[in-house]
C-alpha positions as CSV (number, residue, x, y, z in Angstrom):
1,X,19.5,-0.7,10.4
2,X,17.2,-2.0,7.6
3,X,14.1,-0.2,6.4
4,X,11.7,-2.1,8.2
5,X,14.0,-1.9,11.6
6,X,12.8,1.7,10.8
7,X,9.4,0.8,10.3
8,X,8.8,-0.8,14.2
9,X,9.6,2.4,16.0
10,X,7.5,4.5,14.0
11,X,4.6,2.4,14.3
12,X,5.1,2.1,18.2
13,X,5.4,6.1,18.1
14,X,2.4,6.0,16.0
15,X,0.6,3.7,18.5
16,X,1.8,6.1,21.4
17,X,0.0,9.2,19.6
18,X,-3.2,8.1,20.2
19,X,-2.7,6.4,23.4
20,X,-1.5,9.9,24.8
21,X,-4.6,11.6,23.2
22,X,-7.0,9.3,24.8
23,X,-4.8,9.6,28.1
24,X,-5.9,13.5,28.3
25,X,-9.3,12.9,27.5
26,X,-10.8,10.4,28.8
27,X,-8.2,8.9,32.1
28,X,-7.5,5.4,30.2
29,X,-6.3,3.5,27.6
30,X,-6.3,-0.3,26.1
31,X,-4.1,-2.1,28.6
32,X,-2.5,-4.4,26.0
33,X,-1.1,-1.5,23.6
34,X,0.1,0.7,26.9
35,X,1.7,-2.7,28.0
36,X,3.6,-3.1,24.9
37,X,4.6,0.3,24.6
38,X,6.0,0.2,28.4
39,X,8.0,-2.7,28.3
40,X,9.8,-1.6,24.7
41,X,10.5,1.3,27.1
42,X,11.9,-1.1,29.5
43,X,14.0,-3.2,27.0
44,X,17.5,-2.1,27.3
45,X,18.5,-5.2,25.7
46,X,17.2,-7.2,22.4
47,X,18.6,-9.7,19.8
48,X,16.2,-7.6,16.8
49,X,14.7,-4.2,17.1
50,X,11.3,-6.5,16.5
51,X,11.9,-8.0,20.1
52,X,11.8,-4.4,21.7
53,X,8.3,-4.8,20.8
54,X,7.6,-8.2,22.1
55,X,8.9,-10.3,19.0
56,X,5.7,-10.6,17.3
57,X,4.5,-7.9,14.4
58,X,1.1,-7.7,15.7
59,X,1.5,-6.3,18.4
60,X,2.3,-3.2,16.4
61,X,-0.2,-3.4,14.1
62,X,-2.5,-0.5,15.7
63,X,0.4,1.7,15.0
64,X,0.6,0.6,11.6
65,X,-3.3,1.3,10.9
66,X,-2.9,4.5,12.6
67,X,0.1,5.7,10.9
68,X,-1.5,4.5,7.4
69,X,-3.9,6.9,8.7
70,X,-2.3,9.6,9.5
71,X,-0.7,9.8,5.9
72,X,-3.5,9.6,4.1
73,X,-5.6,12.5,2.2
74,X,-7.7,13.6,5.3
75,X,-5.3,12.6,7.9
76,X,-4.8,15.9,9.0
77,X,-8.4,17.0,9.2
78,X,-9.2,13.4,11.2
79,X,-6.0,13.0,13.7
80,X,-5.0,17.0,14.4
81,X,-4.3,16.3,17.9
82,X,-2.7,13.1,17.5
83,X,-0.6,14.1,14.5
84,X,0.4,16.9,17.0
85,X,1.5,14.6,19.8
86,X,3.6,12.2,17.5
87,X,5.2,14.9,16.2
88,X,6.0,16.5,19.5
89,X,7.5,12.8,20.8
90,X,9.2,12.3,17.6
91,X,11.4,15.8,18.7
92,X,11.3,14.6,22.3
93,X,13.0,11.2,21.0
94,X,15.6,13.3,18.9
95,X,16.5,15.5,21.9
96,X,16.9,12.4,24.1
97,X,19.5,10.7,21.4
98,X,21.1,14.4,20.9
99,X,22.3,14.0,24.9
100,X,23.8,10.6,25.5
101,X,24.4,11.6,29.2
102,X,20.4,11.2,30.0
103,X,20.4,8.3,28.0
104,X,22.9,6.8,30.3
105,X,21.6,8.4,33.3
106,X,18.4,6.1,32.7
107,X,19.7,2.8,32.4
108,X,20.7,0.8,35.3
109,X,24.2,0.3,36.2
């Protein structure tokens, strides 16, 4: 997997992170962001980690602004709770690839 294969899911976790934050406070989110982050849930399938996301780059970009965010020098003091939440889905993801059986478990047959 190239670097920037990397790159995509880390800005659609990024992109998540807030989504979840807003989710708990205020009952919604942007519909075209929590649409894009569904269906690369629902791709079991793609040609390029890029179409997992829907093909195109910007459709990721919020998760690139945010993670370029996140990283910078106040970061921490602007994003607690969302640093918290991509960090607690970043070990979710890890747990999920550590058991292959629930991986199975959720695909189709």
């Amino acid at each position: 997997m190239s670097q920037i294969d990397r790159l995509y899911p880390l800005c659609a976790l990024a992109m998540a992170a807030p989504q979840v934050d807003r989710l708990a406070n205020t009952g919604m989110v942007p519909y075209d962001e929590f649409a894009l982050l569904i269906q690369s849930t629902l791709t079991l399938s793609a040609e390029t980690t890029l179409d997992i996301y829907g093909g195109d780059i910007e459709g990721l970009r919020p998760g690139s602004k945010i993670l370029r965010e996140m990283l910078g020098r106040s970061g921490n003091r602007k994003y607690p709770d969302v640093i918290r939440y991509f960090i607690s889905l970043a070990q979710v993801e890890r747990q999920l690839n550590q058991r292959p059986g629930v991986k199975h478990a959720s695909r189709p047959s």
